[in-house]
N, C-alpha and C positions, 0 to 999 in steps of 0.2 A: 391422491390422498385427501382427506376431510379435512377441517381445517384443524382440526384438535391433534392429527396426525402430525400436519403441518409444523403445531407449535412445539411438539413435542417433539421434534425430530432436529427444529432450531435448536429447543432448550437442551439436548441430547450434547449438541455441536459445543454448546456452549460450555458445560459441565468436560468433553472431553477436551477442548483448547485448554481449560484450567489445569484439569489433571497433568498435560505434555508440557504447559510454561510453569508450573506450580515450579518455585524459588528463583524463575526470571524476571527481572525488573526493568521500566525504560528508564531511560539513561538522563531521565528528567530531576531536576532539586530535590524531589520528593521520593522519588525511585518507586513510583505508580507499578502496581502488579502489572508486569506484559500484558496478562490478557487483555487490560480492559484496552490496551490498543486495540485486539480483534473485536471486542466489542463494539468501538465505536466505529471501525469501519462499516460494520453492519448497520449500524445506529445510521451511519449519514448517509450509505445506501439506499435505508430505507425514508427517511425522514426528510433528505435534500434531494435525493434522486428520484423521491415518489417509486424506489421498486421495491414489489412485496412478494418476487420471484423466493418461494423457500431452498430452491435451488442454490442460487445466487446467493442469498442471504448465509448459508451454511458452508458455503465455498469463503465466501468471506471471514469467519468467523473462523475457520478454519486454515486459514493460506500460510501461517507461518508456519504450521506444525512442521513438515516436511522440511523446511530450512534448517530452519532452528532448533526444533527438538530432537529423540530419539527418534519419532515418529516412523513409519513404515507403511510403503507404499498397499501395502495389503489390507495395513490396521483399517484406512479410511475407506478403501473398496471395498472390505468385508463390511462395513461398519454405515458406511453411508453411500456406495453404490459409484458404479465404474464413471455417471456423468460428473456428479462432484470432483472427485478422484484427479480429473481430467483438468478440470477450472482449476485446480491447486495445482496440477503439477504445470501451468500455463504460468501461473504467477512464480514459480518458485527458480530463484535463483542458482546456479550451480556452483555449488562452492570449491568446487577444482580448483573453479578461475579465481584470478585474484583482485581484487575490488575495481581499478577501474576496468578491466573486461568484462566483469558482472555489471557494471554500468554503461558502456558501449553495449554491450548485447542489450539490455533493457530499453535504448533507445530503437536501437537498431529493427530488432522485432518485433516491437510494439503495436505496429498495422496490423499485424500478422495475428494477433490475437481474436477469441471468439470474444462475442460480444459482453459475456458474464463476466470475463478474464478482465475485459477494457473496463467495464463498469467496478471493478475490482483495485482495480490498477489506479483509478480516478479516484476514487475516496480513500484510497491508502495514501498516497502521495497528498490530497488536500487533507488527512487530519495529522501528517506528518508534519506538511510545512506549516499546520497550522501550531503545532507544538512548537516549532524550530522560533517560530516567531512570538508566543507568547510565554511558554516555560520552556528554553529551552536548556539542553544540556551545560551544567556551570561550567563545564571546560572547554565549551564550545566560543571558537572568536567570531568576529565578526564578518569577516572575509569564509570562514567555513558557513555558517549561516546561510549567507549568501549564496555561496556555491551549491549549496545542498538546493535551494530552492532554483536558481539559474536551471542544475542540471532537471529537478524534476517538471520543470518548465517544460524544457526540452524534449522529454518523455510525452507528456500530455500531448505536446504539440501535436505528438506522430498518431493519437486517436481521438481527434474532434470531430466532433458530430455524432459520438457515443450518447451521452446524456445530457442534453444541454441545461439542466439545472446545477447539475455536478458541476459542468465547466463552466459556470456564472457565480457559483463559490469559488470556484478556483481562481475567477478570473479575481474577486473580490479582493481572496489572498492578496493574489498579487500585489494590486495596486496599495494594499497596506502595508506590505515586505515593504516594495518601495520605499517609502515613506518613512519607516521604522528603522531601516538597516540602509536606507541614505542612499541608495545606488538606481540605479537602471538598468531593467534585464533588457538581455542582447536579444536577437532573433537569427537566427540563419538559413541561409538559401537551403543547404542541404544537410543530410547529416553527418558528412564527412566534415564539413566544417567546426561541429561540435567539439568545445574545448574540453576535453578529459583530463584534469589534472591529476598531480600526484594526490595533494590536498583532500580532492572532493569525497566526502563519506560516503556510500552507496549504505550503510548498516541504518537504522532505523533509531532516532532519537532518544 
């Protein structure tokens, strides 16, 4: 594609995220239109991670459809093409399961993913916890805060050396969660040792 293709195939991604969250909200003071969460995953993909994959960038912007909306796995292959398609159904959660087995699996198979899914995977979780920690949910305590960032610690852990810009914001996060919400995150040998609480939110801020 040229690059005009390129942009138009972003701003395509973007116009249909709106239309499938159009009247969903995050779960923030303000109750911020959902989308602009896929927005800025894109945003820090591009911007923190230095990637200008249009590929990536539209998977991105795209990842919750399939969770969270009506959305249909055909809409985005007809619409954006079987490799897209593929990146989204890598990030998307299976909601059979019930939240913490949607959060054991998300650690669990995290290596396992391609590398647009991991880069994917990175900046959703760093502009999550970066929400958790600066607007986060008014019903949210301090001990869930906490937890939510612990567990997505834990997730990252399992794909380092994906983008090492992403994971030197993350790591930033960190050490200001720390700091902010009082605690110190754990680390573990393996991942069977990972504490899954009843508690822990796997849903998105």
């Amino acid at each position: 594609m040229t690059d005009t293709h390129q942009l138009d195939a972003i701003l395509d991604a973007a116009i249909f995220a709106a239309q499938k969250h159009q009247g969903h909200v995050r779960k923030n003071e303000h109750a911020s239109p959902y989308v602009t969460h896929s927005l800025a995953v894109a945003r820090t993909i591009c911007n923190i991670g230095k990637v200008n994959d249009p590929t990536i960038l539209i998977a991105a912007i795209l990842h919750d459809t399939i969770e969270d909306t009506n959305t249909m796995e055909a809409e985005i292959q007809e619409r954006f093409g079987e490799e897209i398609l593929s990146i989204v159904l890598e990030v998307t959660d299976d909601k059979s399961q019930n939240k913490l087995a949607r959060k054991q699996q998300q650690v669990i198979h995290a290596h396992n993913l391609s590398n647009g899914a991991k880069i994917i995977k990175l900046a959703d979780k760093l502009t999550n916890c970066l929400d958790i920690l600066h607007t986060p949910p008014k019903n949210w305590s301090l001990g869930r805060r906490r937890e939510y960032i612990q567990w997505a610690a834990d997730v990252i852990a399992q794909i380092r050396g994906t983008n090492p810009s992403l994971e030197a914001a993350f790591d930033k996060m960190l050490s200001q969660a720390e700091k902010t919400l009082d605690y110190k995150l754990e680390t573990f040998e393996t991942v069977n040792d990972r504490p899954w609480g009843p508690n822990i939110d796997a849903s998105s801020p």
